[in-house]
KEKE-380450 format. One record per atom (N, C-alpha, C, O): residue in one letter; x, y, z. Coordinates in steps of 0.001 Angstrom, whole numbers, plus 500000, padded with zeros to 6 digits. Example, Ala and Ser with C-alpha at 12.3 -4.5 7.8 and 13.67 -1.06 7.14 Angstrom:
<nodes>
a513190494310507800;a512300495500507800;a513200496700507800;a514236496681508465;s512850497750507080;s513670498940507140;s512900500030507870;s513409501138508039;
</nodes>
This chain:
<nodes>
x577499293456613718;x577381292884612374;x578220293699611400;x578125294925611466;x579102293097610424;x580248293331609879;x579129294477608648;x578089293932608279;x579379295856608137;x578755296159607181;x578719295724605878;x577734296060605220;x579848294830605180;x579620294396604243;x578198293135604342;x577379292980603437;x578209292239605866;x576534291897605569;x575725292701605300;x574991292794604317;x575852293416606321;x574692294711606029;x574699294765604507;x573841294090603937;x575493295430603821;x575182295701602212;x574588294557601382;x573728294796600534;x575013293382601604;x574669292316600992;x572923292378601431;x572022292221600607;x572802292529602281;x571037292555602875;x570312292886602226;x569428292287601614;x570760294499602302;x570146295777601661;x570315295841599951;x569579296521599236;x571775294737599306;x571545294078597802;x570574293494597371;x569903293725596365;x570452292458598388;x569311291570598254;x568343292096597884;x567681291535597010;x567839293599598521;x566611294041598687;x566770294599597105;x565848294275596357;x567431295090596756;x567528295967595438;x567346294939594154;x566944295165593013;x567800293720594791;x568518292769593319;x567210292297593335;x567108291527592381;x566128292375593958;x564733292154593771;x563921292667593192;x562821292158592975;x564331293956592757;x563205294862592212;x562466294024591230;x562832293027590608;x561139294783591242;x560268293971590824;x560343294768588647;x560397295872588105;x560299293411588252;x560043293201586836;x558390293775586043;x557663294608586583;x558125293193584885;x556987293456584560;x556099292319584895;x554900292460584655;x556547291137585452;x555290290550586015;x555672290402587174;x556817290145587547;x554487290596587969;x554126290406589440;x553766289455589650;x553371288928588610;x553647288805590543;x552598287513591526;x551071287224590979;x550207288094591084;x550836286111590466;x549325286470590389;x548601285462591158;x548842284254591153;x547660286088591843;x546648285836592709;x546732283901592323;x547035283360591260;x546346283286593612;x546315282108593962;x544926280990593232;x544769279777593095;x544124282257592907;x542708281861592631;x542118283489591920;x542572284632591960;x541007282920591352;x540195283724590460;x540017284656591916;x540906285489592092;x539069284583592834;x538715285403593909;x540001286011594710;x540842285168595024;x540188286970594973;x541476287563596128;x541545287026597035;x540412286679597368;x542547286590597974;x542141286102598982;x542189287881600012;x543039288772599993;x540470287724601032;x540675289115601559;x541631289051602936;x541684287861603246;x542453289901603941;x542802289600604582;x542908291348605264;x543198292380604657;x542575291166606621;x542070291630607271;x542924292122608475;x542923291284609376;x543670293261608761;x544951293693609296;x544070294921610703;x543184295743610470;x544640294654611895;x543807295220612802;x545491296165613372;x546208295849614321;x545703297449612298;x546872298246612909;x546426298475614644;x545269298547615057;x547448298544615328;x547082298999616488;x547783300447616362;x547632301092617399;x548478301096615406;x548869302269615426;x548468303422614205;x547394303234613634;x549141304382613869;x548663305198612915;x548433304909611698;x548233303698611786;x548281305262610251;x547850304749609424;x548384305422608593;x548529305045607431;x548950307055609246;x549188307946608042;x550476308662608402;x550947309644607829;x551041307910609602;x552530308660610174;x553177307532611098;x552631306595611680;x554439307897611051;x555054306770611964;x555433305507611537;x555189305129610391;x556184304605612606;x556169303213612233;x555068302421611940;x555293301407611279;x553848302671612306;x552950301637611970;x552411302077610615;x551696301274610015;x552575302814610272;x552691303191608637;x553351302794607433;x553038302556606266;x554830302817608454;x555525301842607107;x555648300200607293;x556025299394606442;x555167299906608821;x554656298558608915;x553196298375607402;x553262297499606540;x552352299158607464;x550733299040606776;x551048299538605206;x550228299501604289;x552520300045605111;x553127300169603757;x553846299038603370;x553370298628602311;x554938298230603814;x555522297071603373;x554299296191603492;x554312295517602462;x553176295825604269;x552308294831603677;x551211295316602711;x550570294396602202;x550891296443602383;x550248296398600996;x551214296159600189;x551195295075599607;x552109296919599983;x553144296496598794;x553142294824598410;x552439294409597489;x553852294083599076;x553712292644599297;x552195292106598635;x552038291687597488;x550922292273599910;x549809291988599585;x549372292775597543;x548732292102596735;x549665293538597369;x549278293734595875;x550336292899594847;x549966292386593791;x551398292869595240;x552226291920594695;x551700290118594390;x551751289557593296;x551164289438595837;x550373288562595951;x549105288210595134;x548694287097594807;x548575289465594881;x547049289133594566;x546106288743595527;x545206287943595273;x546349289515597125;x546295289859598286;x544981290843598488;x545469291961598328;x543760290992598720;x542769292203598940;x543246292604600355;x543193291662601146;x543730293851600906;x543996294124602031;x543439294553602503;x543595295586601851;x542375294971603587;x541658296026604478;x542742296089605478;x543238295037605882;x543287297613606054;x543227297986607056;x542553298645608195;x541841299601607887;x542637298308609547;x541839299197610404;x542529299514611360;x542652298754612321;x543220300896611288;x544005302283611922;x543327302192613630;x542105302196613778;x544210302118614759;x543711301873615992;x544348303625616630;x544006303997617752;x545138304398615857;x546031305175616302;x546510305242617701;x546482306298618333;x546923304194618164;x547440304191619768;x546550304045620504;x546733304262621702;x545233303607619998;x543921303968620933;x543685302419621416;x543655301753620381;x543566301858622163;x543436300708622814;x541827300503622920;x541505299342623174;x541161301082622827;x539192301060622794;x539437301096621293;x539161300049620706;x539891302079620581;x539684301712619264;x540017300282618755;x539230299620618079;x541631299733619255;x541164298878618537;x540513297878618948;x540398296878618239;x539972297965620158;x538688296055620251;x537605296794619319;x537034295993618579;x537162298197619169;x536585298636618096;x537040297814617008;x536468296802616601;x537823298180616680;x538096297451615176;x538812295838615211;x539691295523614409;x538477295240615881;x538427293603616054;x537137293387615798;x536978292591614872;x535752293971616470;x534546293969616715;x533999293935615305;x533194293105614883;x534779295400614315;x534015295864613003;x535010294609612032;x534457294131611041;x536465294139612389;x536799292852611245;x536130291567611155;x536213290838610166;x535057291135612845;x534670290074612903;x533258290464612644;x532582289435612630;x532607291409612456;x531072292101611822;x530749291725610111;x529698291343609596;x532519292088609292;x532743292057608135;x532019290632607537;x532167289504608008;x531365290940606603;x530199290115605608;x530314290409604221;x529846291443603745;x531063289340603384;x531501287793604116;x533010288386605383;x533586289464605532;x533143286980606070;x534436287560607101;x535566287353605985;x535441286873604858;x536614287813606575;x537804287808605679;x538475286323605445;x538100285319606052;x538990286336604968;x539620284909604837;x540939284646605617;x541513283563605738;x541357286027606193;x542480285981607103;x542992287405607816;x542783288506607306;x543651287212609000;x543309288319609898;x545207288117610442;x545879287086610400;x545641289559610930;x546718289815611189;x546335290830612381;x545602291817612331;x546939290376613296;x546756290972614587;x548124290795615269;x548976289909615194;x548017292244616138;x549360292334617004;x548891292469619018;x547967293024619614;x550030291685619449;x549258291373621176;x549770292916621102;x550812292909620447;x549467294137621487;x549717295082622064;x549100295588623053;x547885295752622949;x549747295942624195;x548871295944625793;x548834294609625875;x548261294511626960;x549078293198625428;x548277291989625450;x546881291767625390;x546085291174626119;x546803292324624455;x545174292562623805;x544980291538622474;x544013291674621724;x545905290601622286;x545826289940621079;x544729288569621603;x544073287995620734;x544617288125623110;x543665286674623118;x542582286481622548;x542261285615621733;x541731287727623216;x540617287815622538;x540676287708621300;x540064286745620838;x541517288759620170;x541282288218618530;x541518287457618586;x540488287110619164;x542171286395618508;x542959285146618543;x541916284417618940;x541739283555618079;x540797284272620166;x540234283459620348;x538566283706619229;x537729283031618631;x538907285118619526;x537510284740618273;x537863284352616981;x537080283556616462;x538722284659616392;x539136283831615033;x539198282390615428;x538965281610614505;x539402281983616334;x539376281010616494;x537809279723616590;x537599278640616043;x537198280377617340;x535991280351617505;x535609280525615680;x535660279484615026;x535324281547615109;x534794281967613983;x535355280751612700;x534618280244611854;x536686280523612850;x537126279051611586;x537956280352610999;x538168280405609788;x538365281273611768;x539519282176610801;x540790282044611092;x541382282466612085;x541308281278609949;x543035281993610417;x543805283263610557;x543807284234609799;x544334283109611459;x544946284485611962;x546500284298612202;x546736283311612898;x547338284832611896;x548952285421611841;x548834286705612933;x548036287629612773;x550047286566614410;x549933287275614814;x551287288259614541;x552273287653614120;x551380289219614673;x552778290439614134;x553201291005614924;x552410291509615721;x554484291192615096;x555506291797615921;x555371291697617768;x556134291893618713;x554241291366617624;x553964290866619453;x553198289788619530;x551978289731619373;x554205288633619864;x553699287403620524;x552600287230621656;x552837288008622581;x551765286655621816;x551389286391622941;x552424285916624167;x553378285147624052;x552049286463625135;x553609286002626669;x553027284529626818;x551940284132626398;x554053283764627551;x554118282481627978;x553099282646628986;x552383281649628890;x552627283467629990;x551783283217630450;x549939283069629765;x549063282214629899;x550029284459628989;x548687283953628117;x548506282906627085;x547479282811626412;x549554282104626976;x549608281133625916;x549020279330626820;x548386278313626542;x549650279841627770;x549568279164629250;x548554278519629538;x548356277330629787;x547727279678629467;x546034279672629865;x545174279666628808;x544154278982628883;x545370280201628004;x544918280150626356;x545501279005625438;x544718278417624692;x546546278736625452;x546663277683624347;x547866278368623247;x548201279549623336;x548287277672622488;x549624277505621251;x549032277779619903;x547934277483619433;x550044278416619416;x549462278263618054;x549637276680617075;x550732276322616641;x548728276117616923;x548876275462615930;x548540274091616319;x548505273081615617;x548218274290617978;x547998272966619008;x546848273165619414;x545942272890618628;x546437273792620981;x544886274296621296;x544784274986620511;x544529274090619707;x544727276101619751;x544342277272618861;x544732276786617656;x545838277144617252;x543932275883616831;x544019275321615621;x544209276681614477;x545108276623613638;x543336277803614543;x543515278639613477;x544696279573613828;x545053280439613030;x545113279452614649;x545964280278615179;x547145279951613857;x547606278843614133;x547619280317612924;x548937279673612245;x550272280036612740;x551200279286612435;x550482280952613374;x551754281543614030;x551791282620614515;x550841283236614999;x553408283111614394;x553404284797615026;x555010284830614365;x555691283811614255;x555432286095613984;x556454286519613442;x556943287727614123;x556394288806613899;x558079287614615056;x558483288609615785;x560225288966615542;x561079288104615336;x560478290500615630;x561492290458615187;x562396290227617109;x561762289955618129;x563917290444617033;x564713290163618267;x564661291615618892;x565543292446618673;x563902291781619440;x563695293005620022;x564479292971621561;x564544293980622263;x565004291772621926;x566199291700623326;x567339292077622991;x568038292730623766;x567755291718621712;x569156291973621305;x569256293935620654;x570251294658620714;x568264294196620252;x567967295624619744;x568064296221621707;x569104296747622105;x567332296096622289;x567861296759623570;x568553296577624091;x568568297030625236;x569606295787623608;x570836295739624497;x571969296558623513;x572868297216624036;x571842296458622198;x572338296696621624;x572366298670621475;x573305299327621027;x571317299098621893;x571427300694622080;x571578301184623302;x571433302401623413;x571903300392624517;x572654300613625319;x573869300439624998;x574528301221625683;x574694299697624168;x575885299039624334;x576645300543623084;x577850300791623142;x575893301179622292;x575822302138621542;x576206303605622690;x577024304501622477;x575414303451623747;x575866304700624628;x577242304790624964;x577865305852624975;x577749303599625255;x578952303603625800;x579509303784624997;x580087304868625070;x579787302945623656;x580548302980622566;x580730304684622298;x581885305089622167;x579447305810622205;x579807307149622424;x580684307876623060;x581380308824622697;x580547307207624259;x581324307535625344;x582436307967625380;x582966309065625552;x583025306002625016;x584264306022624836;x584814307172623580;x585485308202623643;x584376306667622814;x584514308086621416;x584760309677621640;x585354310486620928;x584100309833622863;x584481311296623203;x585300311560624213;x585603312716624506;x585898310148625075;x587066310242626346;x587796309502625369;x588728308813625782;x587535309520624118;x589401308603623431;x589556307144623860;x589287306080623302;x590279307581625480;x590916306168625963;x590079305817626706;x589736304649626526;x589351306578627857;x589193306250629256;x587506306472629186;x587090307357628438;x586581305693629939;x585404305731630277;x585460306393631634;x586369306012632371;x584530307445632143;x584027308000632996;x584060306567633808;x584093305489633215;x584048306691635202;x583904305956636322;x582340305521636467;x581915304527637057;x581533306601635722;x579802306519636009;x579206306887634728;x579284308093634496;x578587306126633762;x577283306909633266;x575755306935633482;x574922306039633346;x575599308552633953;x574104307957634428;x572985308285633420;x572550309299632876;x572701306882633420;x571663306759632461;x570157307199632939;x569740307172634097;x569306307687631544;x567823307665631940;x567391306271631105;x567968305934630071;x566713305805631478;x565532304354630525;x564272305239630345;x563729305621631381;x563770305591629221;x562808305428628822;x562288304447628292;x562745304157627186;x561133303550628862;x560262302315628349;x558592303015627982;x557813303791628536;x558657301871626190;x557646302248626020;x556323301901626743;x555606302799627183;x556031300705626852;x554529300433628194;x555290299506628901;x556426299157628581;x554627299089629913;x554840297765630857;x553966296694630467;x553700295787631256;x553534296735629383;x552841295401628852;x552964294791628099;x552916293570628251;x553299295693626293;x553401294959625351;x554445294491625254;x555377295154625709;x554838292728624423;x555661292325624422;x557111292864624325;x558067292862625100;x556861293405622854;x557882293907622408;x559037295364623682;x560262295469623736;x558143296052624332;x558654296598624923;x559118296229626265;x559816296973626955;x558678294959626653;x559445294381627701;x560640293281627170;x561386292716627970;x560678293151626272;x561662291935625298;x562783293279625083;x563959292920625033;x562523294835624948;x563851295536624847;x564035296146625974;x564573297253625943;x563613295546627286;x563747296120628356;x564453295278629061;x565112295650630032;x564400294025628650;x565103292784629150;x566650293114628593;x567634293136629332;x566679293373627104;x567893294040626387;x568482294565627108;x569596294217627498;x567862295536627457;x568793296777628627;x569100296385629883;x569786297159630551;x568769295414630334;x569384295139631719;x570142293770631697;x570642293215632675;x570137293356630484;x571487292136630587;x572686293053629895;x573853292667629825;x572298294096629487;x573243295542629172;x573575296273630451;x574704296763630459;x572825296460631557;x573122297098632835;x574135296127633024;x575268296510632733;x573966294510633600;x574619293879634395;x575877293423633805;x576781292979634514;x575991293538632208;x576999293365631687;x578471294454632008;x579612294274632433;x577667295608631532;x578369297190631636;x578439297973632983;x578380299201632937;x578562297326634188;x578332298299635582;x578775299561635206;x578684300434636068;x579262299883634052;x579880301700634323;x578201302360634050;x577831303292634763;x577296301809633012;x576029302236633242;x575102302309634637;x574725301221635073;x574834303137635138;x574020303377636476;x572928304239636119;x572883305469636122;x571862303204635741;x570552303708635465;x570025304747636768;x569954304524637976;x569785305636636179;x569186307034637433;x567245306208637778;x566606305614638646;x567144306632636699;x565693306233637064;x565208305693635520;x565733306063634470;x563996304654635647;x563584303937633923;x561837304491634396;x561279304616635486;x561425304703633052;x560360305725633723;x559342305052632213;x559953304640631227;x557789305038632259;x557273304553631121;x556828305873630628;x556503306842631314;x556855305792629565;x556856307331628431;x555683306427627604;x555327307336626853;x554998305502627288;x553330305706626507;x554138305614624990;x553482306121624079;x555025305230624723;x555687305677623340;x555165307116622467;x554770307196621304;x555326308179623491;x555233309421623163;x555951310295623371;x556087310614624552;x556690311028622354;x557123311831622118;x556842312959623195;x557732313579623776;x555606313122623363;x555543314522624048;x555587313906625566;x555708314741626462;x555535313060625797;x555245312596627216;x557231312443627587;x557784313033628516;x557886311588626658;x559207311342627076;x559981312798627048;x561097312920627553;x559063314250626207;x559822315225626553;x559704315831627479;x560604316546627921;x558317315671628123;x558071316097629482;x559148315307630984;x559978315889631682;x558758314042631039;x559900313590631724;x561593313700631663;x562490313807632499;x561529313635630573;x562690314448630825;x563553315833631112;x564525316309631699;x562298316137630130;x562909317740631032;x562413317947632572;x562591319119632904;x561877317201633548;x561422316923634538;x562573316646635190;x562930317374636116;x563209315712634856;x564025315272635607;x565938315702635522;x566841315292636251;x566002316716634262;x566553317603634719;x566499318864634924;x567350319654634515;x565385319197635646;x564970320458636046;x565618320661637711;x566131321630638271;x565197318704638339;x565082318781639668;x566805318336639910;x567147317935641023;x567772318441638837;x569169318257638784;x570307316794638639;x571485316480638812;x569039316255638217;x569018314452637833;x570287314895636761;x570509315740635894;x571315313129637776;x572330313185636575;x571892312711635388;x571082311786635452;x572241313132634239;x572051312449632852;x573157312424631854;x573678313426631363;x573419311380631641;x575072311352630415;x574658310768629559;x575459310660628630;x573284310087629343;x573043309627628530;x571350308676627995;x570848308232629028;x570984308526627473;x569406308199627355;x568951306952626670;x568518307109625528;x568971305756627153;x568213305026626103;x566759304907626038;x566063305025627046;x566376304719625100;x564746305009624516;x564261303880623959;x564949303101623299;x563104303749624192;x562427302823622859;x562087302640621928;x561859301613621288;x562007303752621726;x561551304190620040;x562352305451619845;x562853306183620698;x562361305557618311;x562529307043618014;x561953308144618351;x562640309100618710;x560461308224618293;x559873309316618851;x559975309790620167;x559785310979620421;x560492308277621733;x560931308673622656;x561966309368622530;x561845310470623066;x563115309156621957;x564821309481622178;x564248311096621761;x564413311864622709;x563553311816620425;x563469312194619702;x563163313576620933;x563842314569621195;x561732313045621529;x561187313927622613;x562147314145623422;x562292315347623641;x563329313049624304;x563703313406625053;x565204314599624830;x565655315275625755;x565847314605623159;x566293315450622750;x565942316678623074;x566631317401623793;x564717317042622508;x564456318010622881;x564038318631624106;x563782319834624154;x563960317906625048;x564169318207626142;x565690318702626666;x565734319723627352;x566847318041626373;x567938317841626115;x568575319681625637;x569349320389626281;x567954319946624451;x568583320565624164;x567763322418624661;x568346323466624938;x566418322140624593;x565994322978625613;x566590324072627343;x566517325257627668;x567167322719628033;x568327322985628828;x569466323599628527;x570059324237629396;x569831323522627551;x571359324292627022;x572201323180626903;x573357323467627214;x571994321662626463;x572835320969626528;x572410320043625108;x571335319696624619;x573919319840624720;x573953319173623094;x574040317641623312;x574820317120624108;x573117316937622486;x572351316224622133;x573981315649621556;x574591316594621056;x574720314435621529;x575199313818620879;x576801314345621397;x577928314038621008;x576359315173622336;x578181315322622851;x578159315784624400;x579225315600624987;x577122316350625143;x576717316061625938;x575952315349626681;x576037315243627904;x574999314717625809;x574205313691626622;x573949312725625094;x573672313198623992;x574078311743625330;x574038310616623814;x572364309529624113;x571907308912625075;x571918309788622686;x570547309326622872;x570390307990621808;x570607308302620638;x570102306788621998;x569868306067621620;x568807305635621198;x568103305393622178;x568012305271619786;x566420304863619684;x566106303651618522;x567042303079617964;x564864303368618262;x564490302483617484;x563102302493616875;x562029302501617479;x563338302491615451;x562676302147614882;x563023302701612955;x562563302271611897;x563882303650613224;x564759303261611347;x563682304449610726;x563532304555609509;x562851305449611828;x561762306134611121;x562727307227610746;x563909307291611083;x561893308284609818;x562934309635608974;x563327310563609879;x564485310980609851;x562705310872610513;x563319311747611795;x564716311164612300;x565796311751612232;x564479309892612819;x565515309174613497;x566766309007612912;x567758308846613622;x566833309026611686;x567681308406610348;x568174310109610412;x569393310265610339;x567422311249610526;x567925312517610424;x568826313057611596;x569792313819611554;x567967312173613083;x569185312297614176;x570492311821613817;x571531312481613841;x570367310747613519;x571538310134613386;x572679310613612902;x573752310807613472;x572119310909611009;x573035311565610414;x573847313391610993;x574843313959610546;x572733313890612276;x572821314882612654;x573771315272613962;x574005316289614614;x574343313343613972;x575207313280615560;x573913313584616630;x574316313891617752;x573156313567616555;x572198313821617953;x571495312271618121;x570518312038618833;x572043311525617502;x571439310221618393;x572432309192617690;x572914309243616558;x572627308070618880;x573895307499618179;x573676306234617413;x574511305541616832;x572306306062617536;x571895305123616221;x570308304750616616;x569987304661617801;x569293304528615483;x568122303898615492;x568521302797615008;x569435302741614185;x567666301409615614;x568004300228615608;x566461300118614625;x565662301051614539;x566319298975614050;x565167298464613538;x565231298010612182;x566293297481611855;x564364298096611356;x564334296922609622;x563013296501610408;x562411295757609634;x562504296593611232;x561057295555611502;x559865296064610682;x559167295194610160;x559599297092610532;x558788297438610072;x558302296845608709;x557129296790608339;x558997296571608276;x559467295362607080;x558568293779607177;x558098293033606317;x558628293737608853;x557514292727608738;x556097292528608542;x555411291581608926;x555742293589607867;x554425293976607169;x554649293359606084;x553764292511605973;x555601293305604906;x555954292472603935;x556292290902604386;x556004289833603849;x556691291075605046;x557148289285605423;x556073288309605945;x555953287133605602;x555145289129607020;x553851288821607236;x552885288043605893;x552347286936605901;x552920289178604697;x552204288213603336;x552977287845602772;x552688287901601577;x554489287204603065;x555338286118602357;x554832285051603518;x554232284102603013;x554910285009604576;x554005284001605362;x552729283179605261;x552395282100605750;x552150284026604488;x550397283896604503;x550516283341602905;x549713282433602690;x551267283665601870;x551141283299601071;x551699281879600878;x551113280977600279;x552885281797601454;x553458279887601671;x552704279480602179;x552407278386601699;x552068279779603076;x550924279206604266;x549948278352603283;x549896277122603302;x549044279336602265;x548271279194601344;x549363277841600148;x548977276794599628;x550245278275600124;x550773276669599071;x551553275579600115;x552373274689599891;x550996276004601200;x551522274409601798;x552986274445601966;x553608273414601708;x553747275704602443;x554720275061602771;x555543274500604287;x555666275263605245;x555923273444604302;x555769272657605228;x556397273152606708;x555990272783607809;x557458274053606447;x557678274665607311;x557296275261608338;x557900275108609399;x555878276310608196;x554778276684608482;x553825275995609487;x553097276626610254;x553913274160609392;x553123273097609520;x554027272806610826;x553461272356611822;x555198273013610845;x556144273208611966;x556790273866613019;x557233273416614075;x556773275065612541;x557451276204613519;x556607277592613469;x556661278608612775;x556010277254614269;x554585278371614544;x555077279767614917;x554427280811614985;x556564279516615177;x557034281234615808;x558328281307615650;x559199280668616240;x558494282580614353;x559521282479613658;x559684284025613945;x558817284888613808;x561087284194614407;x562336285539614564;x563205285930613541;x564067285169613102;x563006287231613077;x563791287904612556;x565124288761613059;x565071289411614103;x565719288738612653;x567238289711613464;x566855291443612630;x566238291719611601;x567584292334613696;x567127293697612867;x568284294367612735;x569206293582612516;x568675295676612784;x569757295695612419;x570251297647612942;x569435298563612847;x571080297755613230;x571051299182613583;x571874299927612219;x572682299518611386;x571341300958612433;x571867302025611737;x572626303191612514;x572082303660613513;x573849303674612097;x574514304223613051;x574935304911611585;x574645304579610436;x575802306090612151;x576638307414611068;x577203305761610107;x576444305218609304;x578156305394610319;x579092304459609615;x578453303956608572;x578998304205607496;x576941302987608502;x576375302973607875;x575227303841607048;x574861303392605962;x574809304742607410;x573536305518607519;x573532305430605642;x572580305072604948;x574926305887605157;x574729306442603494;x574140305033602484;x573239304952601649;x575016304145602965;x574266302628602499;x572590302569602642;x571849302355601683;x572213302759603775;x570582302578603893;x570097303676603168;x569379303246602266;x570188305318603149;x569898305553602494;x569585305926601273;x568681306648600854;x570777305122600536;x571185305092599260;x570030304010598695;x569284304153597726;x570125302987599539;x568933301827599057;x568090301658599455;x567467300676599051;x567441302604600640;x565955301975601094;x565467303631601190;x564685303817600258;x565634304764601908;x566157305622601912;x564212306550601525;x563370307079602250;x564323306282600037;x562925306927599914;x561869306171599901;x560979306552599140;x561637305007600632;x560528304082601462;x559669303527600083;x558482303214600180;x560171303471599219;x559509303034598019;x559222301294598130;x559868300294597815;x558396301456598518;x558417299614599051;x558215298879597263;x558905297905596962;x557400299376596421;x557094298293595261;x558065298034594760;x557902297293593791;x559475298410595044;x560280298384593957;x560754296676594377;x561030295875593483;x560782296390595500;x561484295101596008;x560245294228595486;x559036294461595464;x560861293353595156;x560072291889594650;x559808290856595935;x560421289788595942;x559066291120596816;x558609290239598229;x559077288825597622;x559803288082598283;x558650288502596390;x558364286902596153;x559961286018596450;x560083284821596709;x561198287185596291;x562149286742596314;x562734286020597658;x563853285510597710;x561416286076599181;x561432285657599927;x560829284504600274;x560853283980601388;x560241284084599220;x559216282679599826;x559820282015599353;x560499282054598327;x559488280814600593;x559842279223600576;x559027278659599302;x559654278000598473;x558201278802599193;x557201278148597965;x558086278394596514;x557987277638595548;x558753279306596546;x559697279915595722;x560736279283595192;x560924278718594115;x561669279568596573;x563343278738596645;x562789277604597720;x562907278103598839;x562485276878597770;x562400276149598704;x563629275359599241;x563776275292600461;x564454274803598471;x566255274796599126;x566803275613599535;x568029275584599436;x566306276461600031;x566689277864601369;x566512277086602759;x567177277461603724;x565626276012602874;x564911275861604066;x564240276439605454;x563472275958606286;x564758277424605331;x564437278743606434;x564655280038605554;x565418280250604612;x563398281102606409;x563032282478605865;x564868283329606347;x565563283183607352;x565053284087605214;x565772284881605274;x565617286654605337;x566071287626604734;x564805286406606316;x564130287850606565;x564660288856606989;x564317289996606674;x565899288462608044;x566747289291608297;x567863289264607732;x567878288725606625;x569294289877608324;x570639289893607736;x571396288802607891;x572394288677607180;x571023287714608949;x571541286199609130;x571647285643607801;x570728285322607048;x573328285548607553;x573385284302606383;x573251284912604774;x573970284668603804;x572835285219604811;x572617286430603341;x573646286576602824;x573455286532601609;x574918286768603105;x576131286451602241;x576457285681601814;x577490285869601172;x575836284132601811;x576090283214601595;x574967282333600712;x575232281197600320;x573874282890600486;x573060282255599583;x573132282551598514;x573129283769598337;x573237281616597177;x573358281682595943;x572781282511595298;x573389283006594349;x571524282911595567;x570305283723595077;x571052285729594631;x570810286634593833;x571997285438595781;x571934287176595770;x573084287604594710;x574131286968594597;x572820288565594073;x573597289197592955;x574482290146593835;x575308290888593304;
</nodes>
């Protein structure tokens, strides 16, 4: 993607800042809505996921509860258990399939007369299969909003090489042997950038994956394996990861050994978090891919058209965002404009259909954005 889109994106986001009036609430009562994090609350990506949707949601006139799962998979049917306990229940619920743990919410909102929006992890074609659609068998079900998480893993493989080449000039090595770090073998999202990486293997044969190994999306776990596996003299030229905190761990594993991070072995990751954004700019990783986190805001531009009927919604139950990498070339742009995570400053409303409705489709990602009238 050409960076002048990119800038136009990241305009968009600025030429929004929010004025002295905000959004006001739909109705005298808030509408409450009821967010089941499956991750941290006070660090990490699922933070600035549970930061772009309050921002948004207070913008709305939105009551938000969150409930913090911190990676804990018992915690969160815990906290499905304590959102469907809640008296009165909420008026709407945001849940993510992680592990594929989303049926059950999904079916008890369903059961209960609650609508529910699912986030960043779809239910798979097989549990939809046996369970039902949104918007067909699963009447409350209203959708799911996922960003392209196939094209993000192919795309930080396709980043290793691009290193590569950068440090042989002309000529690519005959072999790079790669490590895969994957975050689980279940949740969507991490098999949708695992799929990435191997229409990236079969594309690129100079990549020769050594071994793809599941790292738990932990930091300390992807630094253990890796320094594991070059202890026992495993080739490594290079690392793709799933997240930042993997690439991040396996750095330091990396550099532990006596070997530099970004000129000896090139690490690839995702998710646009401050650490990652600090590799980057630091040459020790050759780009974090992501903007998703963002769909915490887009999530209550959803819920709020939803609430005025817009028709779109009534149609296309599962809507994709494009994300976007950040690499040195760009890095000063992002952090010139997004940079200190100040989410209130952007005006969410500048995204709803209920809004512009001659947009006809959400412009959530960088698709097309140079070309709509709207942007200054």
């Amino acid at each position: 993607m050409k960076l002048g889109i990119w800038f136009v994106w990241f305009s968009l986001l600025f030429s929004a800042v929010i004025g002295a009036n905000a959004a006001e609430p739909d109705s005298k009562t808030k509408p409450h809505v009821a967010f089941i994090n499956p991750g941290y609350g006070d660090r990490g990506f699922w933070k600035d996921v549970r930061d772009t949707m309050q921002a948004a949601a207070d913008q709305f006139g939105f009551e938000l509860t969150v409930f913090d799962s911190d990676r804990e998979w018992s915690l969160m049917a815990e906290n499905a258990n304590r959102v469907f306990a809640m008296d009165p229940p909420p008026d709407y619920i945001i849940a993510v399939n992680e592990h594929q743990q989303g049926t059950r919410i999904i079916l008890e909102a369903q059961e209960r007369g609650i609508p529910i929006l699912m986030l960043l992890n779809d239910l798979t074609d097989e549990q939809k299969l046996k369970y039902g659609r949104a918007g067909n068998e699963l009447s409350q079900w209203i959708g799911t909003l996922t960003p392209d998480n196939e094209r993000a893993g192919f795309e930080i493989a396709q980043s290793l090489i691009t290193a590569l080449l950068k440090k042989n000039v002309k000529d690519l090595p005959d072999e790079i042997c790669l490590l895969s770090l994957a975050g689980d073998s279940l949740t969507p999202a991490s098999l949708q950038r695992l799929a990435g990486l191997d229409e990236a293997l079969a594309k690129f044969p100079v990549l020769q994956e050594q071994r793809r190994l599941v790292v738990n999306w932990s930091f300390d776990e992807a630094y253990r394996r890796t320094a594991d596996w070059m202890a026992k003299g495993g080739c490594l030229d290079a690392v793709w990861a799933a997240n930042d905190d993997i690439a991040l761990g396996a750095i330091k594993a990396i550099e532990e050994a006596g070997k530099i991070a970004g000129k000896d072995v090139f690490v690839g990751g995702l998710n646009w978090s401050v650490a990652g954004l600090q590799a980057v700019g630091d040459g020790k990783m050759t780009m974090t891919h992501g903007g998703h986190f963002l769909a915490g805001a887009w999530v209550m531009v959803l819920l709020k058209d939803y609430r005025e009927g817009v028709e779109l919604l009534k149609k296309h139950h599962n809507l994709t965002f494009g994300m976007q990498a950040v690499i040195p070339e760009n890095l000063e742009i992002y952090e010139r404009l997004l940079g200190d995570r100040d989410w209130d400053r952007i005006d969410f409303l500048q995204f709803s259909l209920a809004r512009k409705p001659e947009q006809g489709g959400y412009l959530f990602g960088i698709e097309g954005l140079n070309n709509i009238p709207w942007v200054q």
